[in-house]
SERO-4910 file (N, C-alpha, C, O; in steps of 0.05 Angstrom, whole numbers):
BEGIN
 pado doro    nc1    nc2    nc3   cac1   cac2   cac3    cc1    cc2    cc3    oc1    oc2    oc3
  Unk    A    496    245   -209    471    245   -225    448    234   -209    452    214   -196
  Unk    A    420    246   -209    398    243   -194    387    213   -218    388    209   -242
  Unk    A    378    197   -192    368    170   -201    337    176   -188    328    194   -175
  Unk    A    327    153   -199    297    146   -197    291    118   -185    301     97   -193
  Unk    A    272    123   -163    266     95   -143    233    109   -142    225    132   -142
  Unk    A    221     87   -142    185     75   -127    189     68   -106    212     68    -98
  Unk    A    165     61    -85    159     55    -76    140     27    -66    116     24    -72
  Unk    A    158      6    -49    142    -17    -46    133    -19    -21    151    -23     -4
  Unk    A    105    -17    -11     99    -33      8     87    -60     15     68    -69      2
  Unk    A    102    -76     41    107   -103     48     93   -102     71     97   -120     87
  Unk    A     71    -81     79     63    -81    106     35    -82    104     31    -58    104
  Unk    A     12    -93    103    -11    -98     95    -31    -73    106    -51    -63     97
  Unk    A    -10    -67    140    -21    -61    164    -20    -27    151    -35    -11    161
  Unk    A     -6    -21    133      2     11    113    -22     15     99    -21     36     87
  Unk    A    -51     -3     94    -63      3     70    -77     32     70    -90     42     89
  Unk    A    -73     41     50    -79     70     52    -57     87     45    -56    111     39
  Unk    A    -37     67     48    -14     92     53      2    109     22     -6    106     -1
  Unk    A     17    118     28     28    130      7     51    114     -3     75    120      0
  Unk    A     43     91    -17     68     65    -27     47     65    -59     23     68    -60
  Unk    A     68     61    -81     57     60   -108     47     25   -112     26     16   -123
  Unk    A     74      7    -97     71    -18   -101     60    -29    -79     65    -15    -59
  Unk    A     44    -53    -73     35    -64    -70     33    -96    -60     31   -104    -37
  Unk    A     34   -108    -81     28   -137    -95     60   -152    -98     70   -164   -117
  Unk    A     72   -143    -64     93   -166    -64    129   -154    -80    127   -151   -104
  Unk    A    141   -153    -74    173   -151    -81    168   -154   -105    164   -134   -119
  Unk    A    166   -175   -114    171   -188   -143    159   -175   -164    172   -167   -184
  Unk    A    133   -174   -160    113   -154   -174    124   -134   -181    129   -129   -204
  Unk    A    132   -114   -152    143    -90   -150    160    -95   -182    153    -90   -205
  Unk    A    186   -108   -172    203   -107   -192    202   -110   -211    218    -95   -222
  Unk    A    189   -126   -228    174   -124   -255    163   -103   -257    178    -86   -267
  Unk    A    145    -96   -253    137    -65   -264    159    -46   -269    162    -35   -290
  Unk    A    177    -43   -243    192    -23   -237    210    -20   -255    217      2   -263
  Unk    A    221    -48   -266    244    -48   -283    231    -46   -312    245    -37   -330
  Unk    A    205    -55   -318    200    -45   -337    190    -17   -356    190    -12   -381
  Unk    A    181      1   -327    179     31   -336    211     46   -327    215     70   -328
  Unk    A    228     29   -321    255     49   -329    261     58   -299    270     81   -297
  Unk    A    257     44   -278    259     54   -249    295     57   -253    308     58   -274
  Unk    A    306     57   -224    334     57   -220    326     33   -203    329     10   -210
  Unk    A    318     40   -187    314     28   -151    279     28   -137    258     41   -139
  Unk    A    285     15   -128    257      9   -107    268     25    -80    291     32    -74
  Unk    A    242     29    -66    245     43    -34    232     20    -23    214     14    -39
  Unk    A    232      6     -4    224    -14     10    208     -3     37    223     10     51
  Unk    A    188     -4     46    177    -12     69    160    -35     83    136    -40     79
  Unk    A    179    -51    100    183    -77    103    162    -70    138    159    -48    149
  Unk    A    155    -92    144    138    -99    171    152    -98    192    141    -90    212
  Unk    A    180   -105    192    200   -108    211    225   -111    190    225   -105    166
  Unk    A    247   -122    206    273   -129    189    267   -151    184    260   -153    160
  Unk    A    267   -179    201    249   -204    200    241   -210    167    249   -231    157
  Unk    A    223   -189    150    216   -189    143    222   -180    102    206   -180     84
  Unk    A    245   -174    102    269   -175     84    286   -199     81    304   -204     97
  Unk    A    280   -216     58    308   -233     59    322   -228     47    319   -234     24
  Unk    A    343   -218     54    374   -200     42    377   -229     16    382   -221     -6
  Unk    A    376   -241     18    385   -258     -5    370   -258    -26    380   -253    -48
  Unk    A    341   -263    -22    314   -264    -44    314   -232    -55    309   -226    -79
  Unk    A    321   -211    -33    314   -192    -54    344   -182    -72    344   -166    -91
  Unk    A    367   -194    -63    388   -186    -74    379   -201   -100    384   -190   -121
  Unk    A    365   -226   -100    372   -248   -129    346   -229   -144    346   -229   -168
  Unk    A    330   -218   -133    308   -205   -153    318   -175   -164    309   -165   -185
  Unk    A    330   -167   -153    338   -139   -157    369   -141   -177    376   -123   -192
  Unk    A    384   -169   -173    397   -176   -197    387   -181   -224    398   -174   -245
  Unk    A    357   -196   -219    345   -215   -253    335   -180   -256    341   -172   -278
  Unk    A    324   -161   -244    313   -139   -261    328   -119   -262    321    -99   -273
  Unk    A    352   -122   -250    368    -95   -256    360    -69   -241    357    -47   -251
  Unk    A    357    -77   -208    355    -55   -197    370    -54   -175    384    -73   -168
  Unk    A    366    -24   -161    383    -20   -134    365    -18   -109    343     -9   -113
  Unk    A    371    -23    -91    340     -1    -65    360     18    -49    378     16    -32
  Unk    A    349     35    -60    345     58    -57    347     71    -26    359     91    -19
  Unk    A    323     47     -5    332     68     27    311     38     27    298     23     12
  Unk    A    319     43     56    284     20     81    272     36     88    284     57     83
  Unk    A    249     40    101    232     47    123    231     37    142    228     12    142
  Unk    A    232     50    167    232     37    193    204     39    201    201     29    224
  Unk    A    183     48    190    161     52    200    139     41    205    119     53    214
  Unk    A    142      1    197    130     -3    210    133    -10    242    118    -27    253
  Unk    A    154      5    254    146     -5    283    133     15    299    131     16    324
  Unk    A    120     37    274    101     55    293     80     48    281     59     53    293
  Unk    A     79     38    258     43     23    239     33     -2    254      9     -7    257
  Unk    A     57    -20    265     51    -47    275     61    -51    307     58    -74    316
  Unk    A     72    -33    321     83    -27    350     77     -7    368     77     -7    393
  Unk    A     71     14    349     67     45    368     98     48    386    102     54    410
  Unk    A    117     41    364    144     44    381    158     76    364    160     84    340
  Unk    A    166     88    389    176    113    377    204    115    394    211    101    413
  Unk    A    218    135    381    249    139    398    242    171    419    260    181    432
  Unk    A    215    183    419    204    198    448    195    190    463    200    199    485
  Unk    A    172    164    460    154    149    478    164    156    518    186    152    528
  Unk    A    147    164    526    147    167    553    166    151    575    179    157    595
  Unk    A    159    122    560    163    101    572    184     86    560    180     73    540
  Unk    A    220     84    577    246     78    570    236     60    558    230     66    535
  Unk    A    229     30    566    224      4    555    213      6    525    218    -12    510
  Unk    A    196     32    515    191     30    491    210     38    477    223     25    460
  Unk    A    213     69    488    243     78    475    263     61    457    272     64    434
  Unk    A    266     38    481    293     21    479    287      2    450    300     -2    429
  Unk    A    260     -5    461    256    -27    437    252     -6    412    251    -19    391
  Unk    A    250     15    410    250     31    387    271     33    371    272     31    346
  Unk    A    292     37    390    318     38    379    330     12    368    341     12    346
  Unk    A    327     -8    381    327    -38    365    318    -45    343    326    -61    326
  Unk    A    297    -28    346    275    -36    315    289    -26    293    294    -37    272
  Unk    A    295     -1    301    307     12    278    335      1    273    336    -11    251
  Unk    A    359      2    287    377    -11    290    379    -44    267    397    -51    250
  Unk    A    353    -58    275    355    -87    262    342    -74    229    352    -86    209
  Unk    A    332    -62    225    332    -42    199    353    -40    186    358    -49    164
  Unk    A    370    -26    200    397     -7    189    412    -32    180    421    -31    157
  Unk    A    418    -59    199    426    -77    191    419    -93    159    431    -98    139
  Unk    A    395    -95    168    386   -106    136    384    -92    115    385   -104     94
  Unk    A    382    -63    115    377    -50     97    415    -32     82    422    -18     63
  Unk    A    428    -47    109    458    -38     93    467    -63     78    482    -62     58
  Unk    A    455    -88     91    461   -107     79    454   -110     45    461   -127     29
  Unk    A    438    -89     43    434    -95     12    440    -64     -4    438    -55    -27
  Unk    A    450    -54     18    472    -31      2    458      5      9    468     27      4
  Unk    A    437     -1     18    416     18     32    416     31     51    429     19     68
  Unk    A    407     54     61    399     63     86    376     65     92    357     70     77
  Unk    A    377     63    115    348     68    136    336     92    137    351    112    136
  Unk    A    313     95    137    296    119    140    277    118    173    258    104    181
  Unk    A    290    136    182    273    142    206    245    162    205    251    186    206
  Unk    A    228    159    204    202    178    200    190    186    221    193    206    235
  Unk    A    170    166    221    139    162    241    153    156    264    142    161    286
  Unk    A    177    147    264    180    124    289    201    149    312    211    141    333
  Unk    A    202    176    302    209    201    310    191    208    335    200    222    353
  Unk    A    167    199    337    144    208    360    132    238    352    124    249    332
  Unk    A    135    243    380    127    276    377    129    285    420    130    269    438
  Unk    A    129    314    423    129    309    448    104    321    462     93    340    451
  Unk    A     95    312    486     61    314    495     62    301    525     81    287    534
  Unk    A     36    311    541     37    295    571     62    310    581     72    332    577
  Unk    A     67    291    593     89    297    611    112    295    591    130    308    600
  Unk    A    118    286    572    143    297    555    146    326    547    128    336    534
  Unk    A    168    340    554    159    360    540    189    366    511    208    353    506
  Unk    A    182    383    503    199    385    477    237    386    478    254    384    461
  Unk    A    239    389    502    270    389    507    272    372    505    281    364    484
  Unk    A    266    357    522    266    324    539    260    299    516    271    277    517
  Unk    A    242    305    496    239    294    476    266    296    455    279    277    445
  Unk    A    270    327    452    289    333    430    316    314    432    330    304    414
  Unk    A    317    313    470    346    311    490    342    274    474    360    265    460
  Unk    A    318    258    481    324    228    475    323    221    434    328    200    423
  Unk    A    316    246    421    319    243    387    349    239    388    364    221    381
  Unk    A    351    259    398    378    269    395    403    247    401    423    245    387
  Unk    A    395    231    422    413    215    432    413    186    417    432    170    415
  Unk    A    385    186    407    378    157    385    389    156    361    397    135    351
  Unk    A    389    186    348    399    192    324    434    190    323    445    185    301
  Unk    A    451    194    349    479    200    349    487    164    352    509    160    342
  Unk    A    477    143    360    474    124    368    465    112    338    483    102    324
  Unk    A    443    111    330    441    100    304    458    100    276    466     83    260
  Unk    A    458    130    281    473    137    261    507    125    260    521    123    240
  Unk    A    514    117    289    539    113    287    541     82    283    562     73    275
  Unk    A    518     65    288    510     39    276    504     41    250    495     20    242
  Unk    A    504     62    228    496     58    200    526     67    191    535     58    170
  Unk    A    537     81    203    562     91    193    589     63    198    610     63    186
  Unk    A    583     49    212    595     20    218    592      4    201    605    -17    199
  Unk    A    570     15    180    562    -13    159    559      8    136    545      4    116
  Unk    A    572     34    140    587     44    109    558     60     89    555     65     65
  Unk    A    536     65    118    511     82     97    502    106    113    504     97    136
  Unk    A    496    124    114    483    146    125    460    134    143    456    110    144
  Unk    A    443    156    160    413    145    171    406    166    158    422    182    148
  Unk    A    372    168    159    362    185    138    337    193    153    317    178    150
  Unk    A    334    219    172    320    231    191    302    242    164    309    254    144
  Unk    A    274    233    174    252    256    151    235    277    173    224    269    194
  Unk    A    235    303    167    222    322    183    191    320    167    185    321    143
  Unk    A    176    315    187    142    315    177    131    338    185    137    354    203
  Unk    A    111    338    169     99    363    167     79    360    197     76    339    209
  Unk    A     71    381    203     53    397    232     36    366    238     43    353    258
  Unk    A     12    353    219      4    342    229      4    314    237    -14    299    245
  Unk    A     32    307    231     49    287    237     73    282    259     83    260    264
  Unk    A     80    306    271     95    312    287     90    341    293     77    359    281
  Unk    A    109    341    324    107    372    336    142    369    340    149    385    357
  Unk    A    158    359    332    190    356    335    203    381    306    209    405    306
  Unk    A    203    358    283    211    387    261    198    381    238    192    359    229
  Unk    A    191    410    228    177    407    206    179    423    188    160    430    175
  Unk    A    204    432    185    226    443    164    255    438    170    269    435    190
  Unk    A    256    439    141    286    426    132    315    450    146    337    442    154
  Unk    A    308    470    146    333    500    153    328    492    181    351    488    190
  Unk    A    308    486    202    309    484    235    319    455    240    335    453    259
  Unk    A    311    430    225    324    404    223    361    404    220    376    394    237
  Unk    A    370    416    195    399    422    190    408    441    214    433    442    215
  Unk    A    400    449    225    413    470    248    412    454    270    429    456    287
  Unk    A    396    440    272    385    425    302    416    393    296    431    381    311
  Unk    A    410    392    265    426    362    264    466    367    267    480    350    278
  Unk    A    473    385    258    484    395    259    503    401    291    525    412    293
  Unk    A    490    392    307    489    394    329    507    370    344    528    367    357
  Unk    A    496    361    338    498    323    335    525    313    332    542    320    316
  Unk    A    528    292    355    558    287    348    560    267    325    538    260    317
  Unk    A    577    259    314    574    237    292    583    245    269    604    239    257
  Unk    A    558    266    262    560    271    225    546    260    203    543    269    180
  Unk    A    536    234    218    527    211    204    498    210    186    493    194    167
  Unk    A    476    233    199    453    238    200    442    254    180    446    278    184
  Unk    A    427    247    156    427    262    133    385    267    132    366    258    146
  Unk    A    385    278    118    355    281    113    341    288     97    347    307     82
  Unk    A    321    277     96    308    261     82    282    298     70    266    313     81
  Unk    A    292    295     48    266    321     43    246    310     31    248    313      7
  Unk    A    229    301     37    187    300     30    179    325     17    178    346     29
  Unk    A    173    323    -10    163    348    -25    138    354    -20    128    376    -23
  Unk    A    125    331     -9     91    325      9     88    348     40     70    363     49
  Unk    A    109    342     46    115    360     83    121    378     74    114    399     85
  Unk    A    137    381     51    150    416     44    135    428     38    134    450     49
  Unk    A    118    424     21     93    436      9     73    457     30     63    479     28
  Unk    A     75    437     48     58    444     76     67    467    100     57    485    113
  Unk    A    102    450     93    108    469    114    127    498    104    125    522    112
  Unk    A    146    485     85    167    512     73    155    537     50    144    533     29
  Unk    A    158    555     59    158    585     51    166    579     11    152    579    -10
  Unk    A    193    574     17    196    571    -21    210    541     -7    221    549     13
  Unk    A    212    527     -9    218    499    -19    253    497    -26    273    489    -13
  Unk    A    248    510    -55    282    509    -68    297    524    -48    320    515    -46
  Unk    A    291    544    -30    301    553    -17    315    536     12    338    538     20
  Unk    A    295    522     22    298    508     40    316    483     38    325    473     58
  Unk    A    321    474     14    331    455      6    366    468      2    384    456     13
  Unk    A    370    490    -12    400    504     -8    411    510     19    434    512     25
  Unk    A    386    514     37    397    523     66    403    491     81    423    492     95
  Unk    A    391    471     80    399    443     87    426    437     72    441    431     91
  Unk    A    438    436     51    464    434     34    468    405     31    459    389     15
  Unk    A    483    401     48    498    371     40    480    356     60    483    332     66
  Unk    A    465    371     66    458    342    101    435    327     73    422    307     78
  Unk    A    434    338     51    406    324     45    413    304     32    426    309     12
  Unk    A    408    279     38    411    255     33    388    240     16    398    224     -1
  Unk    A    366    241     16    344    229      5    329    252     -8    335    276     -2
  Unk    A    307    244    -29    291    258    -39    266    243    -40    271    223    -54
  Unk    A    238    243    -32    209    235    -36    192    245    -52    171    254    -44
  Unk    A    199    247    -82    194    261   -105    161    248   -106    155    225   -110
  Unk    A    142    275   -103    117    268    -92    110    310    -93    123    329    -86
  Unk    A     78    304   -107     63    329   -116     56    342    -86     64    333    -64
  Unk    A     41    365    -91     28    372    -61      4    358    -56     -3    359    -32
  Unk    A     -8    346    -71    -29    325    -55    -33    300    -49    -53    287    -46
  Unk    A      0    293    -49     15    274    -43     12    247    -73     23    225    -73
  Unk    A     -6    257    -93      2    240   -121     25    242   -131     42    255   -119
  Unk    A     29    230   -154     49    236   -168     52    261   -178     33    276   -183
  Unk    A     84    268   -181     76    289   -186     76    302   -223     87    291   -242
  Unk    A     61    324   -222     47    329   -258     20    326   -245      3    339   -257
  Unk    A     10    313   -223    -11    310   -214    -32    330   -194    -56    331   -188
  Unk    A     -2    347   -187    -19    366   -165      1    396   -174      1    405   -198
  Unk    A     17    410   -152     10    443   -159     43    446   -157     54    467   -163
  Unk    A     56    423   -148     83    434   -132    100    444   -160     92    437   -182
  Unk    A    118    458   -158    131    474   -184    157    468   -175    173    480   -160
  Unk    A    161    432   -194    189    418   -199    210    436   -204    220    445   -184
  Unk    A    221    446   -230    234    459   -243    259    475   -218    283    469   -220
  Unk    A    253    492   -198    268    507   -181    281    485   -167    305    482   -169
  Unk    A    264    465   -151    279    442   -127    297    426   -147    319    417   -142
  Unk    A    286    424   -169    314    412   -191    343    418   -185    363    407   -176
  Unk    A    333    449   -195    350    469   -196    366    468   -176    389    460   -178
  Unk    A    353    476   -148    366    470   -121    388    443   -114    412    441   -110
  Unk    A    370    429   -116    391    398   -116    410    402   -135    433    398   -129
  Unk    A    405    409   -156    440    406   -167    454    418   -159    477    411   -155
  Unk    A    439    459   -150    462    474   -137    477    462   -114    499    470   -109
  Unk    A    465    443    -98    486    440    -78    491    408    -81    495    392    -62
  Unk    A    491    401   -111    511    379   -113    497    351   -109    509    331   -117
  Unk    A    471    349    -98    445    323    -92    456    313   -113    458    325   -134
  Unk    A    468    283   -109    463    266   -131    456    233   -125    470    214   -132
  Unk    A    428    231   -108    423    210    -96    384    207   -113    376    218   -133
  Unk    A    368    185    -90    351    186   -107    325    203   -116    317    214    -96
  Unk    A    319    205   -124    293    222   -129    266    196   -128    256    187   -149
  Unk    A    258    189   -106    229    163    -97    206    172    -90    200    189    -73
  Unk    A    192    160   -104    163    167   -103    153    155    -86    152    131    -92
  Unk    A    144    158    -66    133    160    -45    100    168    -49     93    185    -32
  Unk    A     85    162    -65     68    179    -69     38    159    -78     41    140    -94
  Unk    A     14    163    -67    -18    152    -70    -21    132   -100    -22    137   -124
  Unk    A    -21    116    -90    -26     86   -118    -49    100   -140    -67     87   -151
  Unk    A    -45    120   -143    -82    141   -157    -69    151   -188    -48    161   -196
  Unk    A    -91    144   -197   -120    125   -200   -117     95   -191   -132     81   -178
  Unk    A    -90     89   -202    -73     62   -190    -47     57   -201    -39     69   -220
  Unk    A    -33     38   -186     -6     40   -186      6     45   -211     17     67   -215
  Unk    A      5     24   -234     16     26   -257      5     59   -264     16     63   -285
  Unk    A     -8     79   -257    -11    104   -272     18    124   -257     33    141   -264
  Unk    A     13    109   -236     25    126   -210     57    130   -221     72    148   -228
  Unk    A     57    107   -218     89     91   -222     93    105   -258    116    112   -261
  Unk    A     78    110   -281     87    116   -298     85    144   -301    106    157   -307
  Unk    A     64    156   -297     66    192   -288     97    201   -277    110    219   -288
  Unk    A    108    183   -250    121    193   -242    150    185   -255    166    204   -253
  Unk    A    162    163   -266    183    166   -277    185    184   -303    207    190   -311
  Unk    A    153    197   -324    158    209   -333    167    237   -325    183    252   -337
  Unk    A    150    240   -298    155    262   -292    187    272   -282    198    294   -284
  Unk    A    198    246   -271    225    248   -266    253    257   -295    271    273   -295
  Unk    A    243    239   -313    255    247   -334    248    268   -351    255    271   -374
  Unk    A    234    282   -338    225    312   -359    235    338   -338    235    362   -345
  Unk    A    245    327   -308    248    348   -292    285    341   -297    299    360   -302
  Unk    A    296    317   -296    320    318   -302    334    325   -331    358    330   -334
  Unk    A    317    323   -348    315    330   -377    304    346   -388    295    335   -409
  Unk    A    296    368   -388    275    391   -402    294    397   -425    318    398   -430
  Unk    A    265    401   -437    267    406   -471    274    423   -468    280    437   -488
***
């Protein structure tokens, strides 16, 4: 059965970004547990920056789960990517994420790799880039599969990356991969942008899909913009999705609207009259 998670950000250096919460963990969790969340999505500054204990004792008093981490800020607060030109960054990229996967299994979670994907340019070119994803992802992934959670690759849309930016060329490319371990992450924000029909793209990915970023096409909540729920529903159940559905999506007009639009919207797409 498809669950429901928000979005918290813990990174100051994100403002602007597409996080519903705001105003600290705790905050988060009060709200969250009081409009009927499942789980929170966390995006933390570093690992550093999670205390596996404080948020296990808060996510006990309100009765929630999290849902996934974000590894992203070590491309908001580092400019660290797993293409970067330069090994020494590379390396520390993979660390970053790595000390993620740690904390974020520690509280029952997986990691989300996004931003911190790069893109390839200069003297990188798209093999060579694909050749070091490729090798970060079989490597991470087999550090999240050690601590009993998936990694969770998100394909961004065109103006966020030049690597992948559909879900049918991502599942063929991951697929590839030794491991197994590597699941992904579908953004209804990037799909919007990039996939032909959506529900479609989502049956041709099957089991790799691991996460959901339940978010309109103008990246609000969604009921708020144009995307047509009802089919990707549809889709996820045909191939069995029973993970979370997280809003990921613009604090607009402001959070508490955001945050309640979208669990209604969640329970009217898992429930229609």
């Amino acid at each position: 059965m498809m669950r429901s998670a928000v979005t918290v950000s813990l990174l100051p250096q994100a403002s602007g970004g597409p996080f519903v919460f705001w105003n600290g963990l705790e905050d988060a969790c009060v709200h969250a547990a009081a409009l009927g969340f499942d789980a929170v999505e966390l995006f933390p500054p570093d690992a550093a920056g999670l205390d596996p204990a404080r948020v296990r004792m808060l996510l006990q008093t309100h009765g929630l789960a999290v849902a996934a981490v974000g590894s992203g800020g070590g491309w908001v607060v580092h400019r660290l990517t797993l293409t970067h030109a330069d090994a020494a960054v590379r390396a520390r990229a993979r660390e970053f994420i790595r000390s993620i996967i740690e904390v974020a299994a520690s509280l029952g979670a997986p990691a989300i790799i996004g931003s911190m994907q790069g893109r390839w340019e200069g003297e990188v070119s798209r093999e060579q880039a694909l050749a070091w994803l490729g090798e970060a992802l079989e490597e991470l992934g087999a550090a999240a599969q050690e601590r009993g959670m998936p990694l969770l690759y998100e394909p961004l849309n065109r103006y966020e990356t030049n690597l992948f930016n559909r879900l049918g060329d991502t599942a063929q490319w991951l697929r590839q991969l030794r491991g197994g371990n590597v699941r992904i992450l579908a953004d209804l924000f990037h799909m919007n942008i990039e996939e032909a029909d959506p529900a479609a793209s989502l049956i041709e990915a099957g089991a790799l899909i691991g996460h959901v970023h339940f978010v309109d096409s103008n990246r609000r909540a969604v009921g708020f913009g144009h995307t047509e729920i009802p089919p990707i529903v549809a889709a996820l159940r045909e191939i069995g999705y029973a993970g979370y559905l997280s809003a990921e999506v613009l604090p607009l007009p402001d959070p508490q609207t955001a945050a309640r639009q979208t669990i209604e919207s969640i329970r009217k797409a898992l429930n229609p009259a």
